[in-house]
N, C-alpha and C positions, 0 to 999 in steps of 0.2 A: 591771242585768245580774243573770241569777239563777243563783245557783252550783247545782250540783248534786252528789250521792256517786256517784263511781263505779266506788268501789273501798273495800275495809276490807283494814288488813295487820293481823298478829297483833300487833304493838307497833310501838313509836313509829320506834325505827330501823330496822325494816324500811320502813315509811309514808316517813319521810325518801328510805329511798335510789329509793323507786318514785316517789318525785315530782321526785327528780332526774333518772330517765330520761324520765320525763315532757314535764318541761320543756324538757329539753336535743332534745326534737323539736320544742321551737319553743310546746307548748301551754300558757296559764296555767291553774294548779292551785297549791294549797292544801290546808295539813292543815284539818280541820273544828274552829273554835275551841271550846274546851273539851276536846277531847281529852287535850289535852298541857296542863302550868302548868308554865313553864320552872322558877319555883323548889322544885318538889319534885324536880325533874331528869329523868330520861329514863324516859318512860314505859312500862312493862311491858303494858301493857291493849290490847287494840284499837284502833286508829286512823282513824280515815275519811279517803279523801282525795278531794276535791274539784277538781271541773274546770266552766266556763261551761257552762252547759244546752246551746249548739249543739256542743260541740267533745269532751262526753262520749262521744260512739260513736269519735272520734277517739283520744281517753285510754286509753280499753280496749284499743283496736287496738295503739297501740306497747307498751302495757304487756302485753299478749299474746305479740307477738310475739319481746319483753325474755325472757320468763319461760314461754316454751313454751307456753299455755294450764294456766298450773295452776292446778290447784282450790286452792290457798290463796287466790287473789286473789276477795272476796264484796264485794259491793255491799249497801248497807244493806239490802234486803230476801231476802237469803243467795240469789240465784243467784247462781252461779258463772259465771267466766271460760272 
């Protein structure tokens, strides 16, 4: 199975709570390993989060319609939601 990014939040706990609405519609997703290292603690930095290659156009859509379409939510290569 091939994950894909398709979505970056500005730090770690915003990434967290966008991948719990995520999920909570049913889709598998993940934060992008390396992002985070649980023992420096919560991370400040941009985050990528990741969903399975078919279920990415899927990802976007509840996380859109979560968050209005805002231009915070960038996909590794900075288009916008």
């Amino acid at each position: 199975m091939k994950w894909e990014v398709f979505a970056t939040a500005p730090d770690q706990l915003t990434a967290e709570s966008w991948l719990g609405l995520v999920q909570n519609a049913g889709i598998e997703c993940k934060l992008q390993p390396g992002d985070t290292v649980a023992f420096l603690g919560v991370s400040g930095l941009p985050t990528r989060i990741m969903a399975r290659s078919d279920y990415v156009q899927n990802a976007l859509t509840v996380l859109n319609a979560y968050l209005g379409n805002s231009n915070d939510i960038s996909s590794d290569n900075e288009t916008t939601c």
